[in-house]
N, C-alpha and C positions, 0 to 999 in steps of 0.2 A: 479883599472886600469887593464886593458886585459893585459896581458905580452905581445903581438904579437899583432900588427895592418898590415894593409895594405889598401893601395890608391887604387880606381880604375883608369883605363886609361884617364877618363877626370879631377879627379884630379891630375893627375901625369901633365896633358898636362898644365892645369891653371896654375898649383904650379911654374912650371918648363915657361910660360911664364912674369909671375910676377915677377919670379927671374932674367930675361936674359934683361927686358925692365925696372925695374925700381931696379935700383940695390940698395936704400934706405928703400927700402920696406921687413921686415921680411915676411916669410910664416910658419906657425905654423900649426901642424898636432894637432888635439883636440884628447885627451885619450879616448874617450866614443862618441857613438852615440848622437847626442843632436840634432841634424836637424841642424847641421854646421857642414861641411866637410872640412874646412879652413880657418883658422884666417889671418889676414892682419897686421901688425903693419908696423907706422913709421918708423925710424928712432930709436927715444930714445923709443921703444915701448909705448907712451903715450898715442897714438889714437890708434883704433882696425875698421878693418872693418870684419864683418863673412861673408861663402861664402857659399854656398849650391850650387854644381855644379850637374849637368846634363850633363851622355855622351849621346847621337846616334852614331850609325855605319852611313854610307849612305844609304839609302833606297831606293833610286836611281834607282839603279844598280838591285834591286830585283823586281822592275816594269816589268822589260824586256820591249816586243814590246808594252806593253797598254799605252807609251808618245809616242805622237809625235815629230816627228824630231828636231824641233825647240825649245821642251821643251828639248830633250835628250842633244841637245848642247849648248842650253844658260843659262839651271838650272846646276850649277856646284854639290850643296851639295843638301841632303833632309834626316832632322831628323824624325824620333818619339818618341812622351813620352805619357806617359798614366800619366796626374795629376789628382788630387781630389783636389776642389773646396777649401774646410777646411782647408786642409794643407797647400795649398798656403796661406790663409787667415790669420792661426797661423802661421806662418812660423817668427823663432826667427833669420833668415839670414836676414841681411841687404843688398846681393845680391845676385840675383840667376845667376846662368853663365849656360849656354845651349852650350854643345859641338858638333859640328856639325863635324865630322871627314870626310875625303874623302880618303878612300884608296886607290880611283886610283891615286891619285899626292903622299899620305902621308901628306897633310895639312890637315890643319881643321881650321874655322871659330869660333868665340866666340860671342855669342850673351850675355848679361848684361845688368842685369834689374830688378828692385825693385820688390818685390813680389807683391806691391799693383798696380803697373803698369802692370806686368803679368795679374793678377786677372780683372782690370780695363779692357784690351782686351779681354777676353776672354768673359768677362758680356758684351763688346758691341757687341759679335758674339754669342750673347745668348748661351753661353754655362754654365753651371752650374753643378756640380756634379762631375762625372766618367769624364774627360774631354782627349779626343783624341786629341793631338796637332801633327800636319803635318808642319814642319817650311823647308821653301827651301831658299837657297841663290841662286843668280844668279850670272853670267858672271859681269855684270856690277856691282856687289857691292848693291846687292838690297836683303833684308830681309822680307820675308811673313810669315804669318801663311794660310795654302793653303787647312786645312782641309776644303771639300765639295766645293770646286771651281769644276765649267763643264771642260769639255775640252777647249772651247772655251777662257773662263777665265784664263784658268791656259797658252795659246798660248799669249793673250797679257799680261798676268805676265812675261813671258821669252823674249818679246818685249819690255819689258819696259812699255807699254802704259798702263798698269791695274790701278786705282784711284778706293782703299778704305784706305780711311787711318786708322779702326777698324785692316786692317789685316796686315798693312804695319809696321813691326820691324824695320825700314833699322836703324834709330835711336841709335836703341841699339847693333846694328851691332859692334863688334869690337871698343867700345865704353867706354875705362876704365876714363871715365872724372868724373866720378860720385865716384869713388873708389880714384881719385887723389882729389877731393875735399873733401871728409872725411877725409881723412887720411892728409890733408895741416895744 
């Protein structure tokens, strides 16, 4: 065991709402790297869910002028993460959590979602390997994966009117039902 650990900012953020919204629920910091950055327990610690979180900053904001108007005001958040195919594949986390931060309010969004669910989207948007994931939230509470959308596409994603459902998260959007059913 390391004598000193420390959290980063999206497990602090997970940790810290798992505690404040289900107040039966332990959170437990693992001693070692193992591809779980957060245990979950019950109650009488019986059940166990692991977590493998992911932060992003907002990326947003470092677009500058290349959104248009409509995307700059009705997309609130916009992650990135660089995954590998593999590791999501072996992945020993029964949930992956995607932190989507927004500095200019101070919230952030939590997206949750199976690793084989992740992996499942991303082979319907033929992606495989090095994988570049772009995830934005919207105004209206709407979850994408936005990597390679036109302009055109990404203006009806911040209208609401976009239909793919390969790229559509909204689902696992702020979504802890899957963590309250393991752990019941």
């Amino acid at each position: 065991m390391k004598p000193i650990s420390s959290i980063h900012a999206g497990e602090y953020l997970v940790g810290t709402f798992i505690e404040e919204n289900y107040k039966t629920f332990n959170v437990w910091l693992p001693s070692k790297d193992t591809g779980i950055d957060l245990l979950v327990t019950n109650k009488t610690n019986s059940k166990t869910v692991s977590l493998q979180v992911k932060f992003s900053k907002d990326f947003l904001g470092s677009l500058g002028n290349s959104l248009s108007e409509v995307v700059a005001t009705k997309v609130k958040s916009g992650g990135w993460w660089t995954f590998n195919t593999e590791k999501i594949r072996s992945s020993c986390a029964d949930l992956w959590i995607l932190v989507l931060y927004r500095f200019s309010r101070r919230d952030y969004d939590l997206l949750v979602i199976e690793p084989a669910n992740l992996l499942r989207r991303y082979e319907q948007l033929n992606r495989t390997g090095r994988i570049q994931s772009y995830v934005w939230v919207t105004a209206s509470g709407k979850c994408w994966e936005t990597r390679g959308l036109n302009k055109k596409k990404q203006i009806e994603l911040a209208n609401d009117d976009l239909v793919d459902s390969a790229r559509d998260l909204s689902a696992y959007l702020n979504n802890w039902r899957v963590l309250e059913m393991k752990l019941a």
